[in-house]
N, C-alpha and C positions, 0 to 999 in steps of 0.2 A: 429717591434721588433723581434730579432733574438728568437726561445724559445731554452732553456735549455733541454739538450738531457738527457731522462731520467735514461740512462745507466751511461752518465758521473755522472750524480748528484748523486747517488746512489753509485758509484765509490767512489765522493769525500766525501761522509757522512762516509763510510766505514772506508775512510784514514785517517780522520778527528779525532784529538788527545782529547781526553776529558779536557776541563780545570777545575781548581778548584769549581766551580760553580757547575760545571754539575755533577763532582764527589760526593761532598759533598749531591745533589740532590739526585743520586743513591745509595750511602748507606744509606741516610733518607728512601729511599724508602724498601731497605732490611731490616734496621730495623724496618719500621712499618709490615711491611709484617711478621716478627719473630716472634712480640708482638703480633700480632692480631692469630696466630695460640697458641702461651700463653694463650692468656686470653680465647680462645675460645673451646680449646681441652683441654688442661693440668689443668690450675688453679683454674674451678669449683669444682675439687676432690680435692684441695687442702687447700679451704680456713677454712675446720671445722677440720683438721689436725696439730699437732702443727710442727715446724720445724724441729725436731729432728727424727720423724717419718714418715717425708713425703719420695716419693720413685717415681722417674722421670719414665716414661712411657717407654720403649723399649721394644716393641713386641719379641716374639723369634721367632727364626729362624726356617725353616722347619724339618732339621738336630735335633736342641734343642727337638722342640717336639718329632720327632722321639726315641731319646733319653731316655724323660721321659715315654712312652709309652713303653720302652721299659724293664722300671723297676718295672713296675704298671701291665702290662697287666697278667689277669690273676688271679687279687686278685678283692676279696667279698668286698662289702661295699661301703661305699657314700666314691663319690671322689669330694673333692673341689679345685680350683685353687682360692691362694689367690692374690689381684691384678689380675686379671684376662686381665685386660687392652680388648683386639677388642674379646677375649671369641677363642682363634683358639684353647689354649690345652683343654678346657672344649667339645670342639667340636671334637677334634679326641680321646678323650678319651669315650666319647658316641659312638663315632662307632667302637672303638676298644672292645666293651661292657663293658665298665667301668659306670655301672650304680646303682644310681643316678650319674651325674656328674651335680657339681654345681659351679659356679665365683661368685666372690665378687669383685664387682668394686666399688670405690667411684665416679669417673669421670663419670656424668651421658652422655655427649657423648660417651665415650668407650664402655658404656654399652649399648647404643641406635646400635651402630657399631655390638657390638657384636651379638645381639638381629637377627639385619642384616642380617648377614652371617649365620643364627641358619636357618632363613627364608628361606633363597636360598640355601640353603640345604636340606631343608624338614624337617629340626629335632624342629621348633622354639619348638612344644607341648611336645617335649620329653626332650630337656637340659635346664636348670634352670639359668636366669643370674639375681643377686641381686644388687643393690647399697647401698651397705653395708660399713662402715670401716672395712678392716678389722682385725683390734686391737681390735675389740669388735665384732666380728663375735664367737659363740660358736664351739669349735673343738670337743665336746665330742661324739658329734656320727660320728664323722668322722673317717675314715679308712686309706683315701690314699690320702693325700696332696701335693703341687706342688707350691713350691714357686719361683720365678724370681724377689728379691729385691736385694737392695742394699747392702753393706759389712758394713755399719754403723748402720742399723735395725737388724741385725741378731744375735746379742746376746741378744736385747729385742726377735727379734722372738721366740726362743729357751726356755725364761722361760715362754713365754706362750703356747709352746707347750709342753713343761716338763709339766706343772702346767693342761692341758686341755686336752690327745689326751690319748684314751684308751689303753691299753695292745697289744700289735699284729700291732698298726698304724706303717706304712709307711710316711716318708718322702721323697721326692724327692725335692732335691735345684738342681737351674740352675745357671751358670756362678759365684759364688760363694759359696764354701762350708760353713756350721754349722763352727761357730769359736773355739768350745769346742769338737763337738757330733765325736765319730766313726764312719765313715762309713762302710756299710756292699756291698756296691758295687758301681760301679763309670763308668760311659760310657760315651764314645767318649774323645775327646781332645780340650785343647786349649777353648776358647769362647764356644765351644759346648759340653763343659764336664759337666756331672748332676752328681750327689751324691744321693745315698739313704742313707736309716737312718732309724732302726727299732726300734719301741718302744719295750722294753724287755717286759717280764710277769712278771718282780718285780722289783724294784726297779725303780728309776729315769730313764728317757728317755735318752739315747746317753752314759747310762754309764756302762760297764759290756758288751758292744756289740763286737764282734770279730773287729780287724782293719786291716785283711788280705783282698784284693780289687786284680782285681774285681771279686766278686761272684756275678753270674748272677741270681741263683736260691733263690726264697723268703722262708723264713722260713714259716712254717705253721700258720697262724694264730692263734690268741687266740680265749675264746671264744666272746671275745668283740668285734670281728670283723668277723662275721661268717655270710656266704653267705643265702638271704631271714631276716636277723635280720631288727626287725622295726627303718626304719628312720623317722625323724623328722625334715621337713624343717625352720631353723630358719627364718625368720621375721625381 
C-alpha cells in the first residue's frame, strides 16, 4: 500500500475548506472557551453586586497609570484605588511613595493576581489589597483616590464621594470624566486622559472648584489630609 506523503497531507488539510459541521464545531468551541474565562475570572465579583452597579474589568494601560501618578505624586495621605482589578495603580503608586496605597477588589481572582505581582516585586508586606465592594468601602480617611469605572456608575460614584471624602481629597478618574464635578487638572489624551478633581474646604465636593485645565500643580491640602495623619485600615 502506497503511504501518504506527509507534506502533501498537510498541504491538503491546509487547503481544505471548512464545512458547516466543522464551523459550527469552532465557534462552540470559542464560545465555551469566552464562558469559561466568565465564569472564572470576571463573574465571582459579580454575583453580590446588583446590575446597575456592576463595572466589566479592563486593566489600564501603562500610559493611564503614568497618568494618574502623575496627578497624585506628591500628595500626603492613604491612597486607595477603587476596583483595583490585577492591583498595577495600587503598586506604582507605593513606589511612587504614595503611601499607604490600598485596592479594593471584589473579584477574588484579581485580587489573588494582584497580591501576585505585589510578591514579585518585593512590596507584597508593604501594599494592601482588599476584597472589598467597593460601594461600601469607607472614603473617609482617604486622601487620594483613583477610579477606572464605567460612564453609567459615576454619578452614583460622585454622591458617595461628595457624601464620604474629607476637605483637601483628591480625585483622579480614568478614561471617563466626573458627569457633574469641575476639573482642576486633566492629562494626556484620547483613552489615556485622567481628570482630577479636588475636594474644596467648604462646601460640596466638585462645586466652587476652578474649570481652567490643565493645572498640573495640586493645591495645599487641608488639614484632613495632612502628611504622618493617623490612618485607619478598613476591614
Amino acid at each position: 500500500m502506497e503511504q501518504d506523503d506527509p507534506a502533501e497531507a498537510l498541504t491538503e488539510l491546509r487547503e481544505r475548506r471548512l464545512g458547516a459541521l466543522e464551523l459550527l464545531q469552532a465557534a462552540a468551541g470559542s464560545g465555551l472557551a469566552a464562558y469559561a474565562v466568565w465564569a472564572l475570572l470576571l463573574q465571582p465579583g459579580f454575583r453580590r453586586v446588583p446590575l446597575r452597579l456592576q463595572v466589566p474589568y479592563v486593566g489600564a494601560s501603562a500610559r493611564q497609570v503614568e497618568h494618574v501618578l502623575s496627578l497624585l505624586r506628591g500628595r500626603p495621605g492613604k491612597t486607595v484605588d477603587l476596583g483595583s482589578g490585577d492591583g498595577r495603580i495600587v503598586l506604582a503608586a507605593h513606589r511612587c511613595g504614595l503611601r499607604p496605597a490600598v485596592g479594593y477588589e471584589l473579584n477574588p481572582w484579581l485580587v489573588a493576581l494582584a497580591r501576585l505581582h505585589a510578591w514579585r516585586a518585593g512590596c507584597a508586606g508593604s501594599v494592601c489589597y482588599r476584597r472589598k465592594d467597593l460601594w461600601k468601602v469607607s472614603l473617609r480617611d482617604c486622601c487620594n483616590v483613583s477610579v477606572f469605572l464605567a460612564p453609567s456608575v459615576l454619578p452614583l460614584l460622585e454622591d458617595k464621594l461628595r457624601a464620604e471624602l474629607p476637605a483637601g481629597a483628591r480625585v483622579v478618574s480614568g478614561r471617563f470624566p466626573l458627569p457633574t464635578w469641575q476639573p482642576v487638572a486633566v492629562a494626556g489624551e484620547g483613552l489615556d486622559r485622567v481628570w482630577a478633581y479636588d475636594v474644596p474646604g467648604g462646601g460640596q465636593a466638585g462645586e466652587a472648584v476652578s474649570s481652567r485645565i490643565p493645572i498640573q500643580a495640586a493645591p495645599r491640602p487641608s488639614s484632613a489630609c495632612v502628611l504622618g495623619a493617623p490612618v485607619s485600615q478598613a476591614s
